[in-house]
Chimera marker file (.cmm) of the C-alpha trace (Angstrom):
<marker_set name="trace">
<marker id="1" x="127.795" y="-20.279" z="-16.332" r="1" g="1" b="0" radius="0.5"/>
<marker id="2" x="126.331" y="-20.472" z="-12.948" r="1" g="1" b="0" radius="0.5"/>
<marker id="3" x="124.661" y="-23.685" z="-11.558" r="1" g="1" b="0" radius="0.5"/>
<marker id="4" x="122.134" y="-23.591" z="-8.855" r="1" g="1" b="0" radius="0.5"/>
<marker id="5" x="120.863" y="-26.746" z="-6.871" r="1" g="1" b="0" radius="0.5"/>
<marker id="6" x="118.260" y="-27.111" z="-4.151" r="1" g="1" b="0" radius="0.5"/>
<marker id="7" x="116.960" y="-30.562" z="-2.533" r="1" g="1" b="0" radius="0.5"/>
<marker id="8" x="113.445" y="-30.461" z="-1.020" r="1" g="1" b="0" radius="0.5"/>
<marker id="9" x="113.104" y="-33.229" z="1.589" r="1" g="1" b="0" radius="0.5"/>
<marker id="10" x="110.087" y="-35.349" z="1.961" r="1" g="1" b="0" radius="0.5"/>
<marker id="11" x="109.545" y="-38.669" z="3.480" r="1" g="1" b="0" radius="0.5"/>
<marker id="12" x="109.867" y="-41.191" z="0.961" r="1" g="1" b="0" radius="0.5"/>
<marker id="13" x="111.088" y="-38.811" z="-1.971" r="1" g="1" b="0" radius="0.5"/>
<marker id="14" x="112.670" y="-35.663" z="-2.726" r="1" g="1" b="0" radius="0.5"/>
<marker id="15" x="112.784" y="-33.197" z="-5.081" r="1" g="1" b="0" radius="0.5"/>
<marker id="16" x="116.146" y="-31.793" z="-6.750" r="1" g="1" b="0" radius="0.5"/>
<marker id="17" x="115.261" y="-28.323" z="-8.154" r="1" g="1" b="0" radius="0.5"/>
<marker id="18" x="118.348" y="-27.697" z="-11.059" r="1" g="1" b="0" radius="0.5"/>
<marker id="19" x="118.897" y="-24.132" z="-12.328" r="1" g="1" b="0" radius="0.5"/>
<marker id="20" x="121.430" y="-23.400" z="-14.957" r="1" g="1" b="0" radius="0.5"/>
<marker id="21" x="122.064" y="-19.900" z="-16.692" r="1" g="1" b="0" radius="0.5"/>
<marker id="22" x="124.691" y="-18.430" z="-18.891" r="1" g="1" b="0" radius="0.5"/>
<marker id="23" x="124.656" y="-14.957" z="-19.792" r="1" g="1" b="0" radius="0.5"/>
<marker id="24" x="127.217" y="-12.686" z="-22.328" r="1" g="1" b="0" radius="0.5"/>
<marker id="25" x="129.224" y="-10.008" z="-21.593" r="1" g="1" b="0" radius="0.5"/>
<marker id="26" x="126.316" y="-7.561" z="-21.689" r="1" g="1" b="0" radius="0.5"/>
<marker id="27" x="123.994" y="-9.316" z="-19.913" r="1" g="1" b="0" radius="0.5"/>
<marker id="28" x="122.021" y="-11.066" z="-22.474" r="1" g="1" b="0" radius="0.5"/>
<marker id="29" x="120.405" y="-14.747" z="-21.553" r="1" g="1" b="0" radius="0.5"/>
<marker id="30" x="122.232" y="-17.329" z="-23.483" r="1" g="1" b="0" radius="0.5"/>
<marker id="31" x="120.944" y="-20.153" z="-21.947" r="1" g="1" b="0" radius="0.5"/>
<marker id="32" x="118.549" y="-20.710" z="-19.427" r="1" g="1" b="0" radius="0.5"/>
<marker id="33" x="117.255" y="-24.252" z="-17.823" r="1" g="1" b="0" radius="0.5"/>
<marker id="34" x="115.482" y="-24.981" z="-14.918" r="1" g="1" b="0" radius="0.5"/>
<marker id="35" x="114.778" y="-28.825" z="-13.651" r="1" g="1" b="0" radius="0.5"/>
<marker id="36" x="112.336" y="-30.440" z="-11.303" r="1" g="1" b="0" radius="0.5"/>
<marker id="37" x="113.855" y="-34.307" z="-10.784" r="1" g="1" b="0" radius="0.5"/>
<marker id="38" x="111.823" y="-36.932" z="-8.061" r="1" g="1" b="0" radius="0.5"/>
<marker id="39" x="114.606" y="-39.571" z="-5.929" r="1" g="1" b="0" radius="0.5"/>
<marker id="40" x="113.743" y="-42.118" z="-3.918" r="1" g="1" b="0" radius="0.5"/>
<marker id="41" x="115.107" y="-42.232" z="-1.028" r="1" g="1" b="0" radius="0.5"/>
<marker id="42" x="117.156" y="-45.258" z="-0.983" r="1" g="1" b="0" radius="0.5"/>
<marker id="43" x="118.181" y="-44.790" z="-4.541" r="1" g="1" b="0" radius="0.5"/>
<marker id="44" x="120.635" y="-43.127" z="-6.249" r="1" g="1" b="0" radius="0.5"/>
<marker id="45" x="118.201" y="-42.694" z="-9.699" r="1" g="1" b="0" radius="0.5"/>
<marker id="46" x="116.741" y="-39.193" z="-10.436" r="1" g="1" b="0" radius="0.5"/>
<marker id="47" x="113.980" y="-38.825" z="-12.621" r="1" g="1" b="0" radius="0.5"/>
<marker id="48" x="112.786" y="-35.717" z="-14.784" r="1" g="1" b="0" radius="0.5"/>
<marker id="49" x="109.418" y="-34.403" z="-13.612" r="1" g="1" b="0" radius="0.5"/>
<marker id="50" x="109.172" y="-31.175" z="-15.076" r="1" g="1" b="0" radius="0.5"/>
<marker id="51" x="111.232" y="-28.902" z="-17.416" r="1" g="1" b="0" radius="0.5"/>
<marker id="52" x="111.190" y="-25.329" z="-18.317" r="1" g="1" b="0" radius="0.5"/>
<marker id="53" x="113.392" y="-22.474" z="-20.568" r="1" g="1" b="0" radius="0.5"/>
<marker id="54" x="111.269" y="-19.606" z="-18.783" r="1" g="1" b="0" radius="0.5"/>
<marker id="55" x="114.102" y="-17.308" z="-17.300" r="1" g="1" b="0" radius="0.5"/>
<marker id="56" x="113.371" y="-17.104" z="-13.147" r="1" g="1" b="0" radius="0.5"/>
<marker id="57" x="111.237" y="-20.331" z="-13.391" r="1" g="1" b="0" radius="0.5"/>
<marker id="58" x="112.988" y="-22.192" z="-10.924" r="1" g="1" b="0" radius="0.5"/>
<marker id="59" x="111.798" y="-20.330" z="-8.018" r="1" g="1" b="0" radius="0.5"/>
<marker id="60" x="108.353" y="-20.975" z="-9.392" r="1" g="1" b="0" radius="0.5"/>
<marker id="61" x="108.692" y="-24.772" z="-9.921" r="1" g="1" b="0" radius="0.5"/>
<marker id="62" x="110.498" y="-24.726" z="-5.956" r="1" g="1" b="0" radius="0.5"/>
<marker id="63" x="107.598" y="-23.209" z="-5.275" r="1" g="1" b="0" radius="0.5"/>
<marker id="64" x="105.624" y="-25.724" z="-6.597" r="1" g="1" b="0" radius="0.5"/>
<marker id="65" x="107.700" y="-28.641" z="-5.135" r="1" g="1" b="0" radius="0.5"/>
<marker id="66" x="107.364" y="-27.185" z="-1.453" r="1" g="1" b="0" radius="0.5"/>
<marker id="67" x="103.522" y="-26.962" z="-1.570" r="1" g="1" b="0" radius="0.5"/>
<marker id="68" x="102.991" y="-29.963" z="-3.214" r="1" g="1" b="0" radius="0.5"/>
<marker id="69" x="101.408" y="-28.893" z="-6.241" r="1" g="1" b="0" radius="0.5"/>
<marker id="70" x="103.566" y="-31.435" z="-8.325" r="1" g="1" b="0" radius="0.5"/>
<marker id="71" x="101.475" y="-34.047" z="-9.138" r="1" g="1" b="0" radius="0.5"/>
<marker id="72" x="103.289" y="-37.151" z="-8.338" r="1" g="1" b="0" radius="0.5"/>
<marker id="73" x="100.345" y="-39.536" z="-8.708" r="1" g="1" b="0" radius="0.5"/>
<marker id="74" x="101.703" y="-40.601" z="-12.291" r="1" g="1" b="0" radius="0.5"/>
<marker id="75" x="105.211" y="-41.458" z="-11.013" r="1" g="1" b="0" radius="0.5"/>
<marker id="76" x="103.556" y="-44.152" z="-9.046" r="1" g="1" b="0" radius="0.5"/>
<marker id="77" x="105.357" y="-46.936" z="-10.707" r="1" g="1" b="0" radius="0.5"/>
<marker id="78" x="108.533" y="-45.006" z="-10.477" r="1" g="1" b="0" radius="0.5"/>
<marker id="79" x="108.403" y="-45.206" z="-6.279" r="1" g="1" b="0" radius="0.5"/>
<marker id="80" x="107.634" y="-48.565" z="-6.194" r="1" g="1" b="0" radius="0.5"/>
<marker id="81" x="110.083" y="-49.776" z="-8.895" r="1" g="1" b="0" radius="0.5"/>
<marker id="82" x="112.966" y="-47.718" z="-6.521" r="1" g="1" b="0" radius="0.5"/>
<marker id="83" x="111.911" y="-48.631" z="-2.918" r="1" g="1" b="0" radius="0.5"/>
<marker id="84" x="114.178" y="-50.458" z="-1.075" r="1" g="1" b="0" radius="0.5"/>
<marker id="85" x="112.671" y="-54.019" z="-0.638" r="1" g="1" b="0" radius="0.5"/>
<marker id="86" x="112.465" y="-54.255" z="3.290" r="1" g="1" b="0" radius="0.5"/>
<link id1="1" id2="2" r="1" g="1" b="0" radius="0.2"/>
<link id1="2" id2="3" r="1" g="1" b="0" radius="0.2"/>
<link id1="3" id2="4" r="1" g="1" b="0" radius="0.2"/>
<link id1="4" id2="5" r="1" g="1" b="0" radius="0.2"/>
<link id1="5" id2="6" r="1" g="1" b="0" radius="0.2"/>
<link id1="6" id2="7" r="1" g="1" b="0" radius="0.2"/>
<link id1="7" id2="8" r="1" g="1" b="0" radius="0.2"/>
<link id1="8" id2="9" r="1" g="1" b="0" radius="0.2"/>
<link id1="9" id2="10" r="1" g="1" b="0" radius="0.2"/>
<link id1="10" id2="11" r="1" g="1" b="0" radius="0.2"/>
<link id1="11" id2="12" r="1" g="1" b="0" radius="0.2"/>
<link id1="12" id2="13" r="1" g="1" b="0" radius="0.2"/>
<link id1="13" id2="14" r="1" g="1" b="0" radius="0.2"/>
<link id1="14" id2="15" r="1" g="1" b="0" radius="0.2"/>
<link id1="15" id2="16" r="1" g="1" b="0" radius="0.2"/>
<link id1="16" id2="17" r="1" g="1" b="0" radius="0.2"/>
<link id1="17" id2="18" r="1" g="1" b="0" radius="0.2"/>
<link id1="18" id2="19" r="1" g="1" b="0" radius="0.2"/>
<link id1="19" id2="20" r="1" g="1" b="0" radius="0.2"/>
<link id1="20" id2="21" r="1" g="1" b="0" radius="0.2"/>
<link id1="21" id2="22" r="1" g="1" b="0" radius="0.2"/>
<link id1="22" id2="23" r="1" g="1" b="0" radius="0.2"/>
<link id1="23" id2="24" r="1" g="1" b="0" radius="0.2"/>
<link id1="24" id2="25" r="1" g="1" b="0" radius="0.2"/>
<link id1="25" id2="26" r="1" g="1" b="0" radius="0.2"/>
<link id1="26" id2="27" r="1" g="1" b="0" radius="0.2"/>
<link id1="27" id2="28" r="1" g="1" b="0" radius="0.2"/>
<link id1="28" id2="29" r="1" g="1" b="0" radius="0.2"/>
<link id1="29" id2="30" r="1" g="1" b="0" radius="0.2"/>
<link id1="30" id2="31" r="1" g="1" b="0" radius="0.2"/>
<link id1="31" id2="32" r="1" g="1" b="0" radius="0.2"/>
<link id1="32" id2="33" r="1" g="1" b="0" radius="0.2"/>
<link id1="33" id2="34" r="1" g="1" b="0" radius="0.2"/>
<link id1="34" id2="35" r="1" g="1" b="0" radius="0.2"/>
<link id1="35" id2="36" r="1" g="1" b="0" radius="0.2"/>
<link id1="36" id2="37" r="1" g="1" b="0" radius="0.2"/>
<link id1="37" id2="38" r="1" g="1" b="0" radius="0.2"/>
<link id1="38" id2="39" r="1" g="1" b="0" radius="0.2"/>
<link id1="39" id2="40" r="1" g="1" b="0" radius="0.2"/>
<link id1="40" id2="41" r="1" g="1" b="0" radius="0.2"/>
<link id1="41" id2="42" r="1" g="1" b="0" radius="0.2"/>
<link id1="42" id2="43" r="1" g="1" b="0" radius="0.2"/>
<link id1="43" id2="44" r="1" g="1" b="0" radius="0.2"/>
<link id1="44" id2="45" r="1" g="1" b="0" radius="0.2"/>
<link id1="45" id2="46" r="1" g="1" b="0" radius="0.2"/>
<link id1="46" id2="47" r="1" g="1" b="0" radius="0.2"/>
<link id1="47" id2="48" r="1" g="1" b="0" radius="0.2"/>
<link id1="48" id2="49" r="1" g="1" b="0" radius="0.2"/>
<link id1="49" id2="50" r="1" g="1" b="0" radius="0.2"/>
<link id1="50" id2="51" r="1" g="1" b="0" radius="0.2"/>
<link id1="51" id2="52" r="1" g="1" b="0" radius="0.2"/>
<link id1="52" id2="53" r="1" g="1" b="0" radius="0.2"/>
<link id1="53" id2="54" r="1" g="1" b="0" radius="0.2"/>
<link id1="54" id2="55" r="1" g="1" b="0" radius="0.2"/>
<link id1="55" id2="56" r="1" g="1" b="0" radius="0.2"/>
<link id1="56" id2="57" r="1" g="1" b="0" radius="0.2"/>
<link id1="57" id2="58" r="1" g="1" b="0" radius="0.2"/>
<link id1="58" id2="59" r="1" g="1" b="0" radius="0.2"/>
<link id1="59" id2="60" r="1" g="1" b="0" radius="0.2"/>
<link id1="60" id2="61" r="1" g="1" b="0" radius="0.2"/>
<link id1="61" id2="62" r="1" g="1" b="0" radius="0.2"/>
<link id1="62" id2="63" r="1" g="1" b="0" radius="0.2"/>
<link id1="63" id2="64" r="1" g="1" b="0" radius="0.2"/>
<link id1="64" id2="65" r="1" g="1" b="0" radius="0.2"/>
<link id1="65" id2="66" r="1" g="1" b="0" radius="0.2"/>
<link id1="66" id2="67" r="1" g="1" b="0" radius="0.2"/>
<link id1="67" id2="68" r="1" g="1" b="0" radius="0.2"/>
<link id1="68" id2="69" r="1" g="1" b="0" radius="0.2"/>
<link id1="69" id2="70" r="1" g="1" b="0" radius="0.2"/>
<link id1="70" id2="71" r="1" g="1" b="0" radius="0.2"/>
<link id1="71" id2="72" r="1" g="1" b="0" radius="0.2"/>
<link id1="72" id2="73" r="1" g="1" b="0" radius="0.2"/>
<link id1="73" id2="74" r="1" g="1" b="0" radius="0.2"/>
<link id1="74" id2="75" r="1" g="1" b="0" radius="0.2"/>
<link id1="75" id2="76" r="1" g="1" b="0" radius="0.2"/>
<link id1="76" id2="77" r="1" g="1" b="0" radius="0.2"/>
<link id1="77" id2="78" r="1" g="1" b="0" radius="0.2"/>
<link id1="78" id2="79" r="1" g="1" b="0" radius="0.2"/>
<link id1="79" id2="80" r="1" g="1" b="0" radius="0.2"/>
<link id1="80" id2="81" r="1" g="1" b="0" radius="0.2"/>
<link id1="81" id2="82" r="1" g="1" b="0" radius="0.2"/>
<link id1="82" id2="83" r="1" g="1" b="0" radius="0.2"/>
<link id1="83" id2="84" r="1" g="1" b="0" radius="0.2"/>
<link id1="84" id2="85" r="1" g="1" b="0" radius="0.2"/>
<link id1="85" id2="86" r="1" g="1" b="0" radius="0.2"/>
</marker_set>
């Protein structure tokens, strides 16, 4: 099984990009799973932004992350709930 991680920094958030695939003996895709999760910094709590089982999607949803494309608008609540009360 081989486990992939990549953290995209921003100012008040980043993004964890998770891949995990498991192939057979021949080379056959048992399991494939990539995962797009938001933190704020200051907190320890990830949360799940998007999800897919496309093989060689996590480049795509990187991708995605890095441009801003990711539409963070409804996680709203979610950053203010998790920022550190200064």
């Amino acid at each position: 099984m081989v486990w992939k991680s990549k953290i995209i920094e921003g100012l008040t958030f980043r993004f964890i990009v998770e891949e995990v695939n498991e192939q057979d003996r021949n080379g056959r895709c048992l399991l494939y799973l990539a995962s797009v999760y938001l933190q704020v910094r200051g907190s320890s709590r990830m949360h799940l932004v998007r999800r897919s089982r496309i093989p060689g999607s996590a480049a795509r949803l990187e991708q995605d992350a890095k441009l801003g494309t990711i539409d963070v608008g409804r996680l709203v609540d979610v950053v203010r709930i998790d920022s550190p009360v200064t």
